[in-house]
Structures are given as structure tokens and as C-alpha cells.
ZAMARGU-4260 file (C-alpha; in steps of 0.2 Angstrom, whole numbers, plus 5000, padded with zeros to 4 digits):
<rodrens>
0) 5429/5465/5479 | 5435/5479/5490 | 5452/5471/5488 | 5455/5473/5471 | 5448/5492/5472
5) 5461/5495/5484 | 5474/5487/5472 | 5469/5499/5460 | 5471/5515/5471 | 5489/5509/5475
10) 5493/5506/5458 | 5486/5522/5453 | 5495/5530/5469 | 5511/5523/5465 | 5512/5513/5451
15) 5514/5493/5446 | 5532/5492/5450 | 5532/5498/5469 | 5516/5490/5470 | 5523/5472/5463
20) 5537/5474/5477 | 5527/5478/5491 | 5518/5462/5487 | 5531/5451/5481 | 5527/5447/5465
25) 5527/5452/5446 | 5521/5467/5437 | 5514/5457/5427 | 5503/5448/5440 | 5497/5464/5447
30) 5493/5472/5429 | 5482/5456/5427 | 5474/5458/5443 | 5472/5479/5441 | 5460/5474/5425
35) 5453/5456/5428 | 5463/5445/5419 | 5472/5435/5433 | 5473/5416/5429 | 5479/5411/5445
40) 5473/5408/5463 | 5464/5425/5467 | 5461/5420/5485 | 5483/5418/5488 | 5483/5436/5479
45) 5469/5443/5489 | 5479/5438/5505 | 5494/5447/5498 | 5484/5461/5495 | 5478/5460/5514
50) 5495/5460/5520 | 5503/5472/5510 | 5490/5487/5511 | 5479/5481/5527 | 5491/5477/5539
55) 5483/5456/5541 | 5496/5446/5548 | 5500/5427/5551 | 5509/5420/5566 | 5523/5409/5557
60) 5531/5394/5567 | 5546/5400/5561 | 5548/5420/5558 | 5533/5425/5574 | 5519/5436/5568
65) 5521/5442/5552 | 5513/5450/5534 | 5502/5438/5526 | 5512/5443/5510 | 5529/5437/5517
70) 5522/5420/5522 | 5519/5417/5504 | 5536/5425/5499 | 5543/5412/5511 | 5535/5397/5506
75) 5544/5398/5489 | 5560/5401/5497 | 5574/5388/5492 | 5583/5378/5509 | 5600/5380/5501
80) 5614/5384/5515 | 5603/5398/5524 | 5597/5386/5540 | 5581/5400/5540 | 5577/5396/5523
85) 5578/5377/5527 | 5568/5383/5542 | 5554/5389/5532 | 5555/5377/5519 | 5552/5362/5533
90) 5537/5373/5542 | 5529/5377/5526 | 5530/5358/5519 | 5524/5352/5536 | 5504/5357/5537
95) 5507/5375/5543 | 5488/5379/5541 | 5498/5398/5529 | 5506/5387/5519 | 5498/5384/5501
100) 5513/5371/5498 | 5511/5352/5497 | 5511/5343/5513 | 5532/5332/5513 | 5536/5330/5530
105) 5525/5320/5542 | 5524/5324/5560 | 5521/5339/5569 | 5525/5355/5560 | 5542/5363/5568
110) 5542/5372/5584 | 5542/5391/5584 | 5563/5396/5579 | 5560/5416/5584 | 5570/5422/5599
115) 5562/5442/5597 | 5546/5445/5606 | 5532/5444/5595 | 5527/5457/5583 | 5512/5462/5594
120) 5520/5466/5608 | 5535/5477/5600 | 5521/5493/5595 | 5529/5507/5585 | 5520/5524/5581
125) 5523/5522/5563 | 5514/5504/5562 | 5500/5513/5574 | 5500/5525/5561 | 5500/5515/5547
130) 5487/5504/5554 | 5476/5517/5556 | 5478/5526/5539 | 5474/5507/5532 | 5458/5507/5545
135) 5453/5524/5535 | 5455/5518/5517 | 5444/5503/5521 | 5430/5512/5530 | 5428/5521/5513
140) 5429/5505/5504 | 5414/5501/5513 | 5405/5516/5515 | 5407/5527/5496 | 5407/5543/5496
145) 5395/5545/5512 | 5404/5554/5526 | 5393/5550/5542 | 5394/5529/5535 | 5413/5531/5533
150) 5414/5538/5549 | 5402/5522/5556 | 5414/5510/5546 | 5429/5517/5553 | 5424/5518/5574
155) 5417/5498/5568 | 5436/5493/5561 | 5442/5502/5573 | 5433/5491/5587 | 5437/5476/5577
160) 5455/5478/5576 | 5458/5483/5596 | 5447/5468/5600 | 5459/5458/5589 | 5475/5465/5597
165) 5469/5461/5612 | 5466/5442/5608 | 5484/5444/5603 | 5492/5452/5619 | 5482/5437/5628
170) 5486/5424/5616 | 5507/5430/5619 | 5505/5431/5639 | 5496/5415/5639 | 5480/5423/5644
</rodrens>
């Protein structure tokens, strides 16, 4: 699981605590995942992972395109008096095909609530950056310690991830 190995190099980097708040969750959790003993739903951990130290994102109906961690960090939000918290709460209970919560509104899920452009479209150097940096680490994930099959793995992701933007760019402008 090249996941949990990069888990591990994060934890190692920087330690549980940072790690746990990149992720949104406990210490605890990520302790249990670093050495095998997590009792809960690995593939909803696995997508944190993604989305906190790959770069994978969701498009949200409510929020726009964003990190796979913070739709499950929005999933558990409470309505309360925060109308974007009932605004999650509704999406996230209304089949969204993110949400790992049980289905308790019928109908069609709730239209799209973000006024920005989307996330795609708003480029920055430091995600291109830190996209790319991501990009690396996984290419020697694959690849060991082999330079010339790193260097294969990385121009492959590479490839993957403009095709994927692309998709993106024409998905926004209706393409």
C-alpha cells in the first residue's frame, strides 16, 4: 500500500500531531495506521491520506473543488446556526456519491452553493509546486530506489495529472 508508506514518511518527517491535523483526525488514528492497527474503514483513511499529501480532490456540490480530506471533515460537521454547515450537512445526507453518510433527504442532492470560480481554474505557483513535489514522492513510491524507473514514473504521473486537469478546464467551461 503505497499510501500507507507515504503515511509513514510524513509521520517520520514531521511527526503524528501535524500529520493528524493535516488530515483531520486523531493522533491516535494515525498511530494505529503508521503500524497496522487501524480498526476502521481503511479505504475513508486512504482517501484522507490522498488528499492531504497527493493533492486528490472532490468536486463538492456545496464548497467547489476541494481536498478529499476536507469532504470527510465536512461530512461530520454539525448544521447549527452556520447555513454552510446546514449546507453540507443536506449535500452530504443527500446521496452525494463523497459522502460516507447515510442517505436522509430524498430528492436531488443540492445544487452547487459556491460563488468563486472553481478551484481548477484559480492556479497558484505554490499548488503547482506542491503538486509537483507530490508527483515526485509517488514516482518513488513506485519505482524504489531505481533512478531511470523513478524518472519513467514521474514523466507517467506527470502525463496522468495534465490529462486530468485538462478533463477539469473542459468539464468547468462546458467543454
Amino acid at each position: 500500500m503505497p499510501w500507507i508508506e507515504a503515511l509513514k514518511r510524513e509521520v517520520e518527517r514531521h511527526g503524528l500531531g501535524p500529520v493528524a491535523d493535516v488530515m483531520g483526525v486523531s493522533r491516535g488514528a494515525v498511530s494505529q495506521l503508521v503500524n497496522n492497527k487501524y480498526p476502521g474503514n481503511l479505504d475513508s483513511m486512504k482517501k484522507r491520506v490522498e488528499g492531504a499529501f497527493f493533492n486528490r480532490t472532490v468536486l463538492c456540490p456545496v464548497a467547489g473543488e476541494i481536498p478529499a480530506q476536507q469532504c470527510f471533515t465536512n461530512q461530520r460537521k454539525k448544521p447549527g446556526s452556520n447555513p454552510m454547515n446546514l449546507r453540507f450537512f443536506k449535500a452530504c445526507r443527500s446521496g452525494c456519491e463523497h459522502s460516507q453518510q447515510k442517505p436522509q433527504f430524498s430528492g436531488e442532492l443540492i445544487e452547487s452553493q459556491y460563488l468563486e470560480e472553481p478551484r481548477a481554474t484559480q492556479i497558484k505557483r505554490e499548488d503547482i509546486g506542491r503538486a509537483l513535489e507530490l508527483l515526485r514522492r509517488e514516482a518513488e513510491l513506485k519505482a524504489g530506489n531505481d533512478t531511470e524507473q523513478q524518472q519513467l514514473a514521474y514523466i507517467d504521473l506527470l502525463e496522468k495529472k495534465v490529462r486530468e486537469l485538462s478533463d477539469k478546464l473542459n468539464h468547468y467551461q462546458g467543454n
